[in-house]
TIPARO-933652 format. One record per residue (C-alpha): y, x, z; residue in one letter; chain. Coordinates in steps of 0.001 Angstrom, whole numbers, plus 500000, padded with zeros to 6 digits. Layout:
BEGIN
+--------+--------+--------+-------+------+
!  north !   east !     up ! bavex ! nuvo !
+--------+--------+--------+-------+------+
!      Y !      X !      Z !     a !    A !
...
+--------+--------+--------+-------+------+
END
This chain:
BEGIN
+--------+--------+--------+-------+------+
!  north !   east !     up ! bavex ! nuvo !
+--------+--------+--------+-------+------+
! 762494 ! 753290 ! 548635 !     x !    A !
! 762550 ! 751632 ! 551927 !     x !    A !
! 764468 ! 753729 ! 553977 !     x !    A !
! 761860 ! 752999 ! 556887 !     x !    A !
! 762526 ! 755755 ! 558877 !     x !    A !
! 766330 ! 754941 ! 559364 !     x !    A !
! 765990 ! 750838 ! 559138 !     x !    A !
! 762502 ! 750612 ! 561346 !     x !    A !
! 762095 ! 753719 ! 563065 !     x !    A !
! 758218 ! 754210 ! 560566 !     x !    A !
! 757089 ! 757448 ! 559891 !     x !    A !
! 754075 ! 758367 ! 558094 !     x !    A !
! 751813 ! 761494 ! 559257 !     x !    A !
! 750232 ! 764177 ! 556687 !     x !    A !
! 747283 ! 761743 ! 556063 !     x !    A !
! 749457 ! 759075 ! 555529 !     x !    A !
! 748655 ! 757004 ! 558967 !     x !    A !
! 751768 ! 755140 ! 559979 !     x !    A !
! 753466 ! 756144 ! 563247 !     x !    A !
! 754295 ! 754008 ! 565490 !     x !    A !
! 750380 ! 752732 ! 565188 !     x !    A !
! 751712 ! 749264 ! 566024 !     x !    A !
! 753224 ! 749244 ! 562456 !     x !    A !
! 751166 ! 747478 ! 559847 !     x !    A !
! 751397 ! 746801 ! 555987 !     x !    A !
! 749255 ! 745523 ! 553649 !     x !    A !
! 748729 ! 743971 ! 549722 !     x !    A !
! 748909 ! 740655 ! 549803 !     x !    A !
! 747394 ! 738591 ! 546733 !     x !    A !
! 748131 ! 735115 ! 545385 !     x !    A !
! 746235 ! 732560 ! 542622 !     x !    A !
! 747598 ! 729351 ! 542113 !     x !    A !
! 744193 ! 728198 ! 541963 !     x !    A !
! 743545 ! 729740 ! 544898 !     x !    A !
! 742838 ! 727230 ! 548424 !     x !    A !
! 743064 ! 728008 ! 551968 !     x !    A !
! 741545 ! 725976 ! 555115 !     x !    A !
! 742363 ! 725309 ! 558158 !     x !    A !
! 740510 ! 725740 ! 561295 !     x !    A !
! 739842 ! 722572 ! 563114 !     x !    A !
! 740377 ! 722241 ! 567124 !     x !    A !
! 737517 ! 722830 ! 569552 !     x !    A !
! 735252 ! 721315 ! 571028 !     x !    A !
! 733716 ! 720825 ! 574425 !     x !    A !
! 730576 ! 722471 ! 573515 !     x !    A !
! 732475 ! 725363 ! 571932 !     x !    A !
! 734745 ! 725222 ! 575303 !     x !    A !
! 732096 ! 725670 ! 577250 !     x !    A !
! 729786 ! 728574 ! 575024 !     x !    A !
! 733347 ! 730314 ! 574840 !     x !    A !
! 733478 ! 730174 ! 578468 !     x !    A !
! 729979 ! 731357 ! 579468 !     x !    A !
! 730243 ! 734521 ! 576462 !     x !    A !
! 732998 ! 735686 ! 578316 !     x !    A !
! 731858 ! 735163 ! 581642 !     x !    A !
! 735281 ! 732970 ! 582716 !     x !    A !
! 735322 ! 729687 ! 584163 !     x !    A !
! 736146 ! 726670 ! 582213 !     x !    A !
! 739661 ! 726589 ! 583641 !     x !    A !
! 740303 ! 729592 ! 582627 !     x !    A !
! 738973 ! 728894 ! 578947 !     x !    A !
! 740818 ! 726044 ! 579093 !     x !    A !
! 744120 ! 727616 ! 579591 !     x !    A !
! 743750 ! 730316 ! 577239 !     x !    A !
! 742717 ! 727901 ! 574888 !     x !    A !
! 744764 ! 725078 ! 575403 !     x !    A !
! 746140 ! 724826 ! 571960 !     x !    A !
! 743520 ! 724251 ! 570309 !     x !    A !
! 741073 ! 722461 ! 572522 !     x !    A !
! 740294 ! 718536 ! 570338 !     x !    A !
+--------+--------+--------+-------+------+
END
């Protein structure tokens, strides 16, 4: 129905997995009584407890971060 082989190169193998792997698709569902939420910008403690989980400096953190440090 698609065409996706000749429009984006997707192929699907005997068990249905899509090739290339980097290809994704999904169901996507809607209410109008339905609500989403935003995720608010971190903090210095979370900065910091980021930092030491993943064994970087705060600089680094910081960087990789930056977008949504508070």
């Amino acid at each position: 129905m698609l065409h996706a082989p000749e429009n984006a190169g997707i192929t699907l193998t005997d068990s249905f997995a899509m090739l290339p792997t980097a290809a994704v698709s999904g169901f996507y569902f809607s209410h109008p009584e339905s609500s989403y939420f935003a995720v608010g910008k971190i903090g210095r403690d979370q900065l910091e407890d980021y930092a030491q989980r993943k064994g970087w400096d705060i600089e680094t953190a910081e960087r990789w971060l930056a977008p949504n440090l508070g």
